[in-house]
C-alpha positions as CSV (number, residue, x, y, z in Angstrom):
1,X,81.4,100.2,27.5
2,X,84.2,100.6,29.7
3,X,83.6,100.3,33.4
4,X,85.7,101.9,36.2
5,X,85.7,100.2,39.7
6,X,86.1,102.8,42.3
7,X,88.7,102.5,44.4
8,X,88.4,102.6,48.3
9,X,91.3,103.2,50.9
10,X,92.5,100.6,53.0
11,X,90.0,100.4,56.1
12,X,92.1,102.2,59.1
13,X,93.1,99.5,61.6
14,X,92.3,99.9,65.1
15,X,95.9,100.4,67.0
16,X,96.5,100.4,70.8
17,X,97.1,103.3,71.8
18,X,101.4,103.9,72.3
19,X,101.8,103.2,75.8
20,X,104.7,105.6,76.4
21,X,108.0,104.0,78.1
22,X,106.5,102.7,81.6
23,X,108.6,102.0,84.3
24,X,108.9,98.4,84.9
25,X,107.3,98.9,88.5
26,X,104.4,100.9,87.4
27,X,101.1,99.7,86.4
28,X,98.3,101.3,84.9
29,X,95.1,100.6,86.9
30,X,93.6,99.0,84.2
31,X,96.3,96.8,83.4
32,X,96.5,96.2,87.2
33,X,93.5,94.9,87.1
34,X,93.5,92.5,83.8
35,X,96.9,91.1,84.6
36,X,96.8,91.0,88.4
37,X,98.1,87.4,88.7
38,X,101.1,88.8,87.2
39,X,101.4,91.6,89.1
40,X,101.0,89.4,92.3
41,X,103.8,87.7,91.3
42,X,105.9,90.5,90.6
43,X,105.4,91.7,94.1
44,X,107.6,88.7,95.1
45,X,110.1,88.8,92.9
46,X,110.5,92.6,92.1
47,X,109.5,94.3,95.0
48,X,106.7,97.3,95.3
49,X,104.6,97.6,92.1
50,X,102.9,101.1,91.6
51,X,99.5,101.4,90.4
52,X,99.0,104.6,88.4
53,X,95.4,106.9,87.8
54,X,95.6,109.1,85.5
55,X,99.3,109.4,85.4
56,X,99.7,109.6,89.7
57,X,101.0,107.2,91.9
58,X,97.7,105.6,93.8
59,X,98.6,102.5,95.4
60,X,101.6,100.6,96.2
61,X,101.2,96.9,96.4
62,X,103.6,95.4,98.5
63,X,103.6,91.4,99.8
64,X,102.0,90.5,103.2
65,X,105.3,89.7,105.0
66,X,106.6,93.7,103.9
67,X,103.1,94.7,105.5
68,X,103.3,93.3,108.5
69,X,107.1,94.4,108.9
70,X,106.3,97.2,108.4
71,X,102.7,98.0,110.5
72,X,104.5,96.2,113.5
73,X,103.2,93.6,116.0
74,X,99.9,95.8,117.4
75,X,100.1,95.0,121.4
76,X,99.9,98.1,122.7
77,X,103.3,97.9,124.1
78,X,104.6,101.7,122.4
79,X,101.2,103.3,123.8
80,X,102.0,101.5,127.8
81,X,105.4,103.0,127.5
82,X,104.2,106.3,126.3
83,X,101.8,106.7,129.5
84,X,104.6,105.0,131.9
85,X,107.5,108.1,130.7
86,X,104.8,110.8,130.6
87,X,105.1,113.6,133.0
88,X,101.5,113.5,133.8
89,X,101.3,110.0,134.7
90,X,99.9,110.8,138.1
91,X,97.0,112.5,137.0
92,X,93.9,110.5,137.4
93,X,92.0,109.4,134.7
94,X,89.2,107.3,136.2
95,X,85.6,108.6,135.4
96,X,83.3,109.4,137.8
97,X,80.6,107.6,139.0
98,X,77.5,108.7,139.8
99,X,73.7,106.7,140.0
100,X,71.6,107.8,137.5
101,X,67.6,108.6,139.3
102,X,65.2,106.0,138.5
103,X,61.8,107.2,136.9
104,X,58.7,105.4,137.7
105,X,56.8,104.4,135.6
106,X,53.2,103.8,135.9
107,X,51.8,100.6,134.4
């Protein structure tokens, strides 16, 4: 009796998918999110990282001290000046005030 065995293909491995060449300041979102620690610290010692959704730029992440460089100091000072050069700074701008009548009410 002869016996034949049956021969099976090798079982397909599961691959990654090919990441194609990414830039080395953009992230996919969802690598953003597993390897944030890293990207944290490649903030500080690269500069901007991009975070990428579905193949657009979504977010930049920058470090703190670039934020606040760049949103400014927020006194007020640029809107004071932009009142005190306006041609219409002698326009008044206080409401008016007026009582409001008083309803009685009956207990």
């Amino acid at each position: 009796m002869t016996r034949f065995t049956k021969i099976t293909p090798p079982k397909a491995t599961r691959r990654r998918p090919q990441r194609r060449n990414r830039l080395p300041d953009r992230w996919l979102l969802q690598d953003a999110k597993a390897r944030f620690s890293e990207l944290v610290r490649r903030v500080h010692s690269d500069g901007p990282q991009r975070v990428t959704v579905h193949g657009r730029d979504e977010v930049v992440v920058i470090a703190a001290e670039e934020f606040r460089r760049l949103k400014g100091n927020p006194t007020g000072e640029a809107l004071i000046t932009a009142m005190r050069t306006s041609p219409h700074r002698d326009v008044d701008i206080e409401p008016r005030r007026t009582t409001m009548p008083v309803r009685k009410v009956a207990l």
